[in-house]
C-alpha positions in Angstrom: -106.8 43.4 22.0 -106.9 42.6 25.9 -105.3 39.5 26.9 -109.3 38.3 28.4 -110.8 39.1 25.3 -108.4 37.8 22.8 -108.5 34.2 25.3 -112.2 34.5 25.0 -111.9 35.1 21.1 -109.4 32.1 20.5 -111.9 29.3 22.7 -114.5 30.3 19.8 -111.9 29.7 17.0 -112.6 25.6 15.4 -108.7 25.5 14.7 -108.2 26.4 18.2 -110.5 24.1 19.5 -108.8 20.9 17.3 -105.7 21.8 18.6 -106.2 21.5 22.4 -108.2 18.6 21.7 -105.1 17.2 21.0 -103.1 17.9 23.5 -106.3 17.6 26.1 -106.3 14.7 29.0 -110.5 15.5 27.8 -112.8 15.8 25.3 -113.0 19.6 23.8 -116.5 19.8 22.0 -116.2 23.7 21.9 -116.2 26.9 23.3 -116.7 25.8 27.1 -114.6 23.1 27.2 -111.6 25.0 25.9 -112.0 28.1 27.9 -112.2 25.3 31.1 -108.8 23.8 28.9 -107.3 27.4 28.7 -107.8 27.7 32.8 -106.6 25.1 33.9 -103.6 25.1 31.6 -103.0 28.4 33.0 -103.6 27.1 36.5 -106.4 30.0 37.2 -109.9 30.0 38.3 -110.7 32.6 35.7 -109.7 33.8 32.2 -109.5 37.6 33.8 -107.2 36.8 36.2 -104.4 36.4 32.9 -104.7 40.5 33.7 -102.6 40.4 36.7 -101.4 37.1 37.0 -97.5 36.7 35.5 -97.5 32.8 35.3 -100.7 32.6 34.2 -100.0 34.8 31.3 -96.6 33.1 30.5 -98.5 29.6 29.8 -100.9 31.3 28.2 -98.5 33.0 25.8 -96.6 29.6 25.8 -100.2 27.8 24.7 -100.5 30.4 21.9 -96.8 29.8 20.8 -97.2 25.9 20.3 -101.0 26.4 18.9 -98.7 28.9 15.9 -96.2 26.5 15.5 -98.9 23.5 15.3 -100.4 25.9 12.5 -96.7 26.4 11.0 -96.3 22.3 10.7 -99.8 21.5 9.3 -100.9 19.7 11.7 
């Protein structure tokens, strides 16, 4: 799976959407506000631009890593 789709996948996922919520500045009530979450944590305008952007996709892939671990420690 693409790196666009599986970001677009994840914002759908309720686990997903708990977890940023915690780590959020603001409210996540779903799918919008974590794919605006997922953008600005990435520091792009767009969720396609993790296709060609290298920083973007390392805090992306850095967002996923501490979303697993949050998973790993039950919380």
């Amino acid at each position: 799976m693409g790196l666009v789709l599986g970001s677009v996948r994840l914002c759908r996922i309720p686990a997903f959407i708990r977890f940023i919520s915690t780590i959020s500045p603001t409210p996540i009530t779903g799918e919008d506000d974590a794919a605006a979450f997922v953008r600005s944590w990435c520091g792009i305008s767009s969720r396609g631009e993790l296709r060609k952007n290298d920083e973007a996709r390392k805090r992306w892939f850095d967002l996923i890593k501490i979303f697993n671990d949050s998973i790993r420690a039950g919380r």
